[in-house]
C-alpha positions in Angstrom: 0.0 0.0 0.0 1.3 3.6 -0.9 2.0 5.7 2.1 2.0 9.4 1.6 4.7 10.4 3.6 5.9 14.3 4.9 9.1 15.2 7.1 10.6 18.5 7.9 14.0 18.0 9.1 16.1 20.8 9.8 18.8 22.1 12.6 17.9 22.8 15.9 20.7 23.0 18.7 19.2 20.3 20.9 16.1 18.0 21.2 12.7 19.2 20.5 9.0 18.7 21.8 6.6 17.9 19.3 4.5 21.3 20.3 7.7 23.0 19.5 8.4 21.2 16.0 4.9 21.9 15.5 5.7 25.6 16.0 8.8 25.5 13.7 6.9 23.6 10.3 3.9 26.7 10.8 7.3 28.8 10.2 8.8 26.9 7.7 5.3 27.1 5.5 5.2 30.3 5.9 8.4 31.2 4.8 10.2 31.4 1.0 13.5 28.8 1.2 16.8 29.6 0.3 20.2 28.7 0.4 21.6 25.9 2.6 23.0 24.6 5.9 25.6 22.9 5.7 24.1 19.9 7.5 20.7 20.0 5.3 23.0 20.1 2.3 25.3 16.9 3.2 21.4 15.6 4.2 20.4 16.2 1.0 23.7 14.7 -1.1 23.3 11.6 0.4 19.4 11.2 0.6 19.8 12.0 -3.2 22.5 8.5 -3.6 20.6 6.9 -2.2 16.6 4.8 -2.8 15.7 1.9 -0.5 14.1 0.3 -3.4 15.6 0.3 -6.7 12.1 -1.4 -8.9 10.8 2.0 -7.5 12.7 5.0 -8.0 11.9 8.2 -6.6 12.9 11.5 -8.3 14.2 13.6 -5.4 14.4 16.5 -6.8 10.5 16.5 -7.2 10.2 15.5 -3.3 12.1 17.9 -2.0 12.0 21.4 -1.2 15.0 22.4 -0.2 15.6 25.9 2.0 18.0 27.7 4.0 17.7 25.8 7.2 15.5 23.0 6.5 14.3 20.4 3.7 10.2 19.2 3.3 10.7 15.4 2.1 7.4 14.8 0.3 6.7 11.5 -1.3 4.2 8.7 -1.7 5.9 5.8 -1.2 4.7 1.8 -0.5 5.3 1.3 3.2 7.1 3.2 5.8 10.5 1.5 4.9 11.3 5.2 3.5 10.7 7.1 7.0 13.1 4.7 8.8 15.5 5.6 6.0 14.8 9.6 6.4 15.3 9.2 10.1 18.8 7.5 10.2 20.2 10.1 7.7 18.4 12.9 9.6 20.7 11.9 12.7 23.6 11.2 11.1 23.7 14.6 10.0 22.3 16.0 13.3 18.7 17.5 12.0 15.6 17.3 13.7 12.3 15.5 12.0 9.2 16.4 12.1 6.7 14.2 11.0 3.1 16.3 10.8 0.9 13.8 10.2 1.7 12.2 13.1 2.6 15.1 14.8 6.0 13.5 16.1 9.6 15.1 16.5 12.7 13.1 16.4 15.8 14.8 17.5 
């Protein structure tokens, strides 16, 4: 089954509660993007080399937006297989994710 599937991930200098992730996506939507972090960037190069299932490729560039401080990972995808892959990435590059449909924060 395909899972639609939304995460904000961006910098924050320590762990986050969801209310407060919550806070930062209403910002991010609200806001034009720009040019990168550092961190989002390296996210971005790798998340880019990277599909968890080659019979289904994903075009990134169509499921991301990419902005100053953060990156929106949009994509409908079969299974959750792709948020476990978006979270170990997220943390090795030290970003937070924010998952709004579930209204989680991962730090």
């Amino acid at each position: 089954m395909d899972v639609p599937i939304d995460v904000v991930l961006w910098r924050a200098p320590g762990p986050l509660s969801s209310a407060e992730a919550a806070a930062r996506y209403a910002e991010l939507r609200a806001s034009p993007l720009g040019a990168f972090d550092p961190a989002v960037a390296a996210f971005v190069r790798e998340l880019r080399q990277t599909s968890p299932d080659p019979a289904s490729p994903v075009s990134w560039n169509e499921a991301l937006t990419v902005g100053t401080d953060a990156v929106i990972v949009h994509v409908v995808w079969p299974g959750r297989g792709l948020l476990d892959l978006v979270a170990l990435l997220a943390e090795r590059h030290g970003l937070v994710s924010y998952e709004p449909a579930r209204q989680v924060a991962m730090s």
